[in-house]
N, C-alpha and C positions, 0 to 999 in steps of 0.2 A: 846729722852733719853730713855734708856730702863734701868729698876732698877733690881735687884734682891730680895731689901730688901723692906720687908713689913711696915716698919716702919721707921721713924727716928731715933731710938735708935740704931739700926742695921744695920745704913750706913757706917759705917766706917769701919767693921768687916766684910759683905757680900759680893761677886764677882759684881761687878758691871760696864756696860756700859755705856757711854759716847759720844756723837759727834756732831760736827756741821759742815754743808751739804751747796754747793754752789747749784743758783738755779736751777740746772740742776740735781743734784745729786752727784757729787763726793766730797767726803768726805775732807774736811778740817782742821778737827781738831777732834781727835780718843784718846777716854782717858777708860782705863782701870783698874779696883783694882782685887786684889786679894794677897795670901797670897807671901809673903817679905822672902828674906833671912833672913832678923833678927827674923823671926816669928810672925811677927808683919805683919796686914792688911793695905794695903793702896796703891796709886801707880804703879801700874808695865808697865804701857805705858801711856803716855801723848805725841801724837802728835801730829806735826805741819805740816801741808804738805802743800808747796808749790805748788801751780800749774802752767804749761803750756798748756791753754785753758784749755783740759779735763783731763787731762794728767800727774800727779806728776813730778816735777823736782827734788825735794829736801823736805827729812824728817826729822825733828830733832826732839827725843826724851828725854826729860830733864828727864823722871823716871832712879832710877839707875837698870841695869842690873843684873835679877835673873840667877840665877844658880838652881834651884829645880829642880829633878828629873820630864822629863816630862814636862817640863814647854813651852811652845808653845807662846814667846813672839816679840816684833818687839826689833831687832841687830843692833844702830845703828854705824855702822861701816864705816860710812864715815861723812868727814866734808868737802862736795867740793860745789863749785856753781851750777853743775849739777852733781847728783847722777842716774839720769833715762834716759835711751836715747830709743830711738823708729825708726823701719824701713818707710820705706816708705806706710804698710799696717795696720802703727796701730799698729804693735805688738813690744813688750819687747822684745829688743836685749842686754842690760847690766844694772845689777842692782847693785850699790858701796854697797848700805848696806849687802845685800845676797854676795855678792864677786864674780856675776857673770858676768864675763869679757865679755862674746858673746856666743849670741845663736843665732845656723841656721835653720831655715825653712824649710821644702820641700816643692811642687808644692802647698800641700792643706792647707798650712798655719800650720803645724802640727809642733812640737818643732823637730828635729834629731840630734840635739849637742846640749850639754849646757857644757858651760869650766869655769871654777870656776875660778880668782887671782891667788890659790894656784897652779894650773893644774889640778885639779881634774876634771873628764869630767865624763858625764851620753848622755849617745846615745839611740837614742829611734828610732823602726820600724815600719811603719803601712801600713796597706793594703790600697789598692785605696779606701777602702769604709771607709776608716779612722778607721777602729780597729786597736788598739794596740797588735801587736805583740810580741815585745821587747823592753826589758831595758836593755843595759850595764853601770854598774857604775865601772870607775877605776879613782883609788888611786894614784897618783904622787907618784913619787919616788922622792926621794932628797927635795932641798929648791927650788922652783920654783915662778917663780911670773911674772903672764900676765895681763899684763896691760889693764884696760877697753879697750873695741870696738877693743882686737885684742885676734889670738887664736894661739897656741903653737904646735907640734906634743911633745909628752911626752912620757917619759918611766915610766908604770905601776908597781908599789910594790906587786898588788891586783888587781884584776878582778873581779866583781860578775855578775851574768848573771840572767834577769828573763824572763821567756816565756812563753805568755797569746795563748792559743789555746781554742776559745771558752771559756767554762765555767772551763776548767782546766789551770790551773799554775805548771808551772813547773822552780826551783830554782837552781842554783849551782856556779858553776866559770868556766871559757873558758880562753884561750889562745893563741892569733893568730886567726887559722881556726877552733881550736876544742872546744870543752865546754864539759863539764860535769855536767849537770843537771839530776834532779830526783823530780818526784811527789811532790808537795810541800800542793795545795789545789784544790779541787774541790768543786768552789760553785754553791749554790743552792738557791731561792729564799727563805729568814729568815735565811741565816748560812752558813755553809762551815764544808768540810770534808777534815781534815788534817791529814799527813801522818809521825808518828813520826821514823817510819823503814819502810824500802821495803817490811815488813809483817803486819804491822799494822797498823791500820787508827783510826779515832777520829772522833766523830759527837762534832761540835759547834753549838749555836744557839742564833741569836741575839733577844734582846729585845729594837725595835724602840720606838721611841716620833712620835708624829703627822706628825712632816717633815722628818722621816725615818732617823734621826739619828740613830745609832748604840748604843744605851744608856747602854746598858752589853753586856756581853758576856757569857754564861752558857756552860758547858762540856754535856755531856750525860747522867752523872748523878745528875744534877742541880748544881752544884759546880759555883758560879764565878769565871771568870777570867779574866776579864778584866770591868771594868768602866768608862763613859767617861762622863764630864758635860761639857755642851758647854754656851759660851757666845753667845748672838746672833751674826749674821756672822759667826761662824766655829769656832774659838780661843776655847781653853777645859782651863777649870781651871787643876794647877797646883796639887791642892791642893786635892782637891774632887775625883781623877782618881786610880785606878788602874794598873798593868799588859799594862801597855800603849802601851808595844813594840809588842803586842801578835799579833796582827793582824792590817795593815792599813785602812781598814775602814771605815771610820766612818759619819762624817759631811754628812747630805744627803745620806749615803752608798756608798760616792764616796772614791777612795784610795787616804789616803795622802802619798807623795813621800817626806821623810822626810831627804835622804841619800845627805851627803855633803851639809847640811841646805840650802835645799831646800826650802822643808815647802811648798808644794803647792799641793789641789786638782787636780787629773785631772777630767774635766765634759766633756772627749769627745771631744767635740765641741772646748773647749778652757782649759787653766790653772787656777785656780784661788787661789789669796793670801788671806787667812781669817783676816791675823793681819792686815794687811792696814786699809782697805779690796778692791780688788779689780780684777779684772780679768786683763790676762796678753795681753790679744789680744782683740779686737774690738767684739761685738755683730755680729754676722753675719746676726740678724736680724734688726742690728742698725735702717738702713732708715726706717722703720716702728713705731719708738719708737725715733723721733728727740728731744722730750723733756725732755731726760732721757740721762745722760751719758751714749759713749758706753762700759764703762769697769763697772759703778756698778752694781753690786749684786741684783735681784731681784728687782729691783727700790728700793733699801734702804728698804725694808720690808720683815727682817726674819724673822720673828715673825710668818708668817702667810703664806710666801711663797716659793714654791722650785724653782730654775730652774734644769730640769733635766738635759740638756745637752746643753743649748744653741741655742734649735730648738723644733720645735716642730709641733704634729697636733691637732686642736682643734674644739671645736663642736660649733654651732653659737652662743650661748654664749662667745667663744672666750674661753673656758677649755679646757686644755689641756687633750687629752682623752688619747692617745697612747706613752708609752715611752720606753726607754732602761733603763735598771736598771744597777748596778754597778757590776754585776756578766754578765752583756751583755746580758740578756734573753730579749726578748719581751714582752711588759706589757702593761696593761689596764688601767686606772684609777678608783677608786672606784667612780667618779663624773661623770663616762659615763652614756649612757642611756643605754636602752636595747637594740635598735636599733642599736646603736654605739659599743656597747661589742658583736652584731651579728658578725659586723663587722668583728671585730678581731677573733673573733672564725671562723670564715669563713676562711681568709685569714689563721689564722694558720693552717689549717688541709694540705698545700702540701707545700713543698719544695720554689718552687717557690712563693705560696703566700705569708711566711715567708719574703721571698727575697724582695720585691713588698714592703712590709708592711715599712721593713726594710729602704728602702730608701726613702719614703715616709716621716718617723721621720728624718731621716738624712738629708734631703732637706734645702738647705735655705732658700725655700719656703715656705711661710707660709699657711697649707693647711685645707681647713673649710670642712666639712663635715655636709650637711642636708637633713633633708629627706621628701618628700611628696606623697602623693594616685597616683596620675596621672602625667605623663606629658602633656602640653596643644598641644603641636605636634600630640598627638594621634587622636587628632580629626581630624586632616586631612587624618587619616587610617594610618598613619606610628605608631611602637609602639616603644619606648623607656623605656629601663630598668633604665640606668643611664644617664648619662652626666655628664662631665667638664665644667668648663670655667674658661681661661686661664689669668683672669684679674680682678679686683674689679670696678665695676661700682662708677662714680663719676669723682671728677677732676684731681685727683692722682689716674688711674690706675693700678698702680702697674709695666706698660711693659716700659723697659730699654734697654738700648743697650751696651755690655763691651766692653773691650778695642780692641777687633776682627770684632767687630761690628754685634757679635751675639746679635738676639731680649734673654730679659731675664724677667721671670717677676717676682713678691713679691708675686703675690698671685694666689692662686688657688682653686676652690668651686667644690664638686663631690656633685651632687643632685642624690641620690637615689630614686626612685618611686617603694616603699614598694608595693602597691596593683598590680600592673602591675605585680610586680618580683615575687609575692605572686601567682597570675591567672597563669601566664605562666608555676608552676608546675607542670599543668594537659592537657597541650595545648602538642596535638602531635607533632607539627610543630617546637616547643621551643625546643635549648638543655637543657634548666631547667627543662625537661619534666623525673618526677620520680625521683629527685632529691628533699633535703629537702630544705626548706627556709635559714637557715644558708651556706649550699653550695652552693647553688646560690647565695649568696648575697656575699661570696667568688669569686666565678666566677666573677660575675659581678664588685666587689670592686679592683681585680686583674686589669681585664680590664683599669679600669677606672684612676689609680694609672701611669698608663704610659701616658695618658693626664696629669695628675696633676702636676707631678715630674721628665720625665722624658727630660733633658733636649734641648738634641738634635732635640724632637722632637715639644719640645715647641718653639723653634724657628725658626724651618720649616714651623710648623703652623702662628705664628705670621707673619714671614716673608712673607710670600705667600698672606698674605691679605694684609699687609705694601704695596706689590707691585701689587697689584690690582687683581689677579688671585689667587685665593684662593683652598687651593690641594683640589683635589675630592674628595669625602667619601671615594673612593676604597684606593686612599693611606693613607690619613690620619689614618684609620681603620686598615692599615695593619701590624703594629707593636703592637699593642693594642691585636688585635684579636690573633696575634702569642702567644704572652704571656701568653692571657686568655685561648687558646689552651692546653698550656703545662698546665696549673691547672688544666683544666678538663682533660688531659690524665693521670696526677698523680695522681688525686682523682677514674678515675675509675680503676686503678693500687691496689690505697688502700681497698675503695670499693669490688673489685672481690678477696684480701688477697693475691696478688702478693707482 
């Protein structure tokens, strides 16, 4: 139970949370207060949620339904036996209460249709490396009505178009083959630069809570404009907010897609429904976390935890060091060591290390990073900078085989040898020779990043020992070294001021 109210005088009047958890974690019963159409405190979700194994069937909520501007509540808009239905991968293909009749998939599990009862559709683009590129949302025309688990062609009233390029957005409406967009926001880590005419622009700037919620919003010249209080799980009071429509934002920094009530976070990785609360697809890192539903939230602990995107790299403590932030830039954790923020400053300074870094967080691999003086190899006169290994020692090693019968594995360890990487900046023989510590350890981390993460060749590797002939250093090394090539040609590019 999470309260808001410090006292018992103050419970019946204060926003406050509610739930009870089956033993895995998903959520059974979700009870919410805050303020009432009649102005009055009390009520505004009380659910029941039915389950199938992990997996909601059927919601009823007995609170009655607010209207308040801004109010960000659960719609229950169906009364059937099953209201939730799921594809073959775990994922949300029609939801009765939302009114979403069918959503299709692309190859990486990514939403690209979603067709609402009424016809209303939202189409979404994403690049192989899973960024989101586009959102079309159109408007039905006429009385339309598509029946769950099927989908309609429609004629559009309305078109809007939004386009994520990088850290810039760009807004408008299209037609067919053509669109008409313009500048809309260019973020930036703490805000966003909004473009109110094709001559003028805006500095925003947020002011986060501990889990980087978006808690205001301030102009340039300290003015608010927007406010948001959140109940734990993402849901914002009704009551307490501001300017709500100014910018999407918010929960964790991530954007809620509110168009034809939707109402759901994207985290990248997956969708997620704050009123439930739960994610619309499967954990990708499920099999590592069997005792944990795969669609809840942080293991049921918002209070104290984020999930950036659904993936992640972390240090042997198992923190998460390196993330993507909600503007798409590369990020650090302030819980890194020094070591581990070398890292990343390493790998940021070229093109390609960025790239490396990049899909290293994007992996569904889960990848640990630690560091020691030596490697014990050395003593045999060979010298090693870094290493992988492509497995967790123990009884569950992490290595799988999919439906191809490609080897795959869950985990992966980069051992760094700080004093070795350290010595070799003065060794004429070394390419780390005149180079700093931080760019080597870039060099080096690039390298290493394509053992860890990169797939095809984790299970050439794998495979080659499965069948008793294990590749030679020369190949094994040869797509590693290529990579770690290009960072060192771009660093001495930047380096010489080319």
């Amino acid at each position: 139970m999470y309260l808001c109210a410090v006292n018992n005088s103050l419970a019946d009047i204060m926003p406050r949370l509610e739930r009870q958890q089956s033993g895995n974690g998903m959520i059974k019963r979700f009870q919410r207060r805050g303020l009432k159409d009649d102005g009055q405190y009390g009520k505004v979700d009380n659910l029941h949620i039915s389950l199938d194994g992990n997996r909601p069937e059927k919601i009823t909520d007995d609170a009655d339904l607010q209207t308040i501007y801004g109010a960000m509540e659960f719609r229950d808009l169906a009364d059937l036996p099953q209201e939730y239905y799921y594809d073959g991968c775990g994922s949300l293909v029609a939801d009765a209460n939302k009114g979403i009749a069918h959503i299709d998939y692309d190859n990486l599990n990514h939403p690209k249709r979603i067709q609402f009862t009424n016809g209303n559709t939202i189409e979404y683009v994403y690049a192989p490396d899973g960024q989101k590129l586009r959102a079309t949302y159109q408007t039905a025309a006429g009385n339309v009505v598509v029946p769950l688990n099927t989908t309609q062609t429609i004629t559009a009233s309305t078109t809007s178009q939004t386009d994520y390029m990088g850290n810039v957005i760009l807004s408008g409406t299209s037609s067919g083959s053509s669109a008409s967009v313009s500048l809309n926001k260019f973020l930036f880590a703490g805000g966003y630069l909004s473009f109110p005419t094709t001559t003028t622009s805006a500095f925003h700037y947020y002011t986060q809570d501990h889990l980087g919620n978006n808690r205001a919003v301030v102009n340039e010249s300290g003015a608010i404009e927007q406010v948001t209080h959140y109940y734990p799980f993402g849901g914002f009071f009704a009551d307490a907010g501001t300017g709500s429509s100014l910018q999407p934002y918010k929960y964790n920094g991530k954007e809620l897609d509110r168009m034809h009530g939707l109402d759901l976070y994207d985290y990248g990785a997956r969708y997620y429904d704050a009123i439930v609360p739960m994610f619309t697809q499967q954990d990708p890192l499920a099999e590592k976390y069997y005792n944990v539903s795969p669609y809840a939230y942080c293991g049921n602990s918002p209070v104290n935890r984020i999930d950036p995107d659904g993936r992640k790299v972390v240090n042997s403590q198992g923190v998460n060091i390196f993330y993507i932030n909600a503007s798409n830039q590369l990020c650090v954790s302030k819980h890194a060591s020094e070591n581990e923020k070398m890292v990343y400053q390493g790998m940021m300074l070229t093109p390609t290390g960025q790239k490396m870094l990049r899909q290293m967080i994007k992996s569904p691999i889960l990848i640990n990073m630690q560091f020691k003086d030596k490697c014990a190899d050395d003593k045999k006169g060979e010298i090693t900078y870094a290493d992988t290994q492509q497995y967790k020692k123990g009884k569950d090693n992490g290595i799988t085989r999919d439906k191809n019968g490609k080897f795959r594995t869950k985990y992966s360890t980069i051992t760094f040898y700080m004093k070795t990487i350290e010595e070799s900046l003065g060794w004429n023989f070394s390419q780390n020779n005149g180079l700093t510590l931080t760019e080597a350890i870039g060099a080096e981390a690039t390298h290493e990043s394509v053992h860890a993460s990169d797939e095809e060749e984790i299970n050439k590797d794998i495979a080659s020992v499965n069948n008793g002939k294990p590749r030679s250093k020369q190949e094994a090394e040869k797509k590693p070294r290529e990579i770690e090539q290009q960072f060192r040609d771009e660093l001495k590019n930047i380096n010489d001021g080319n």
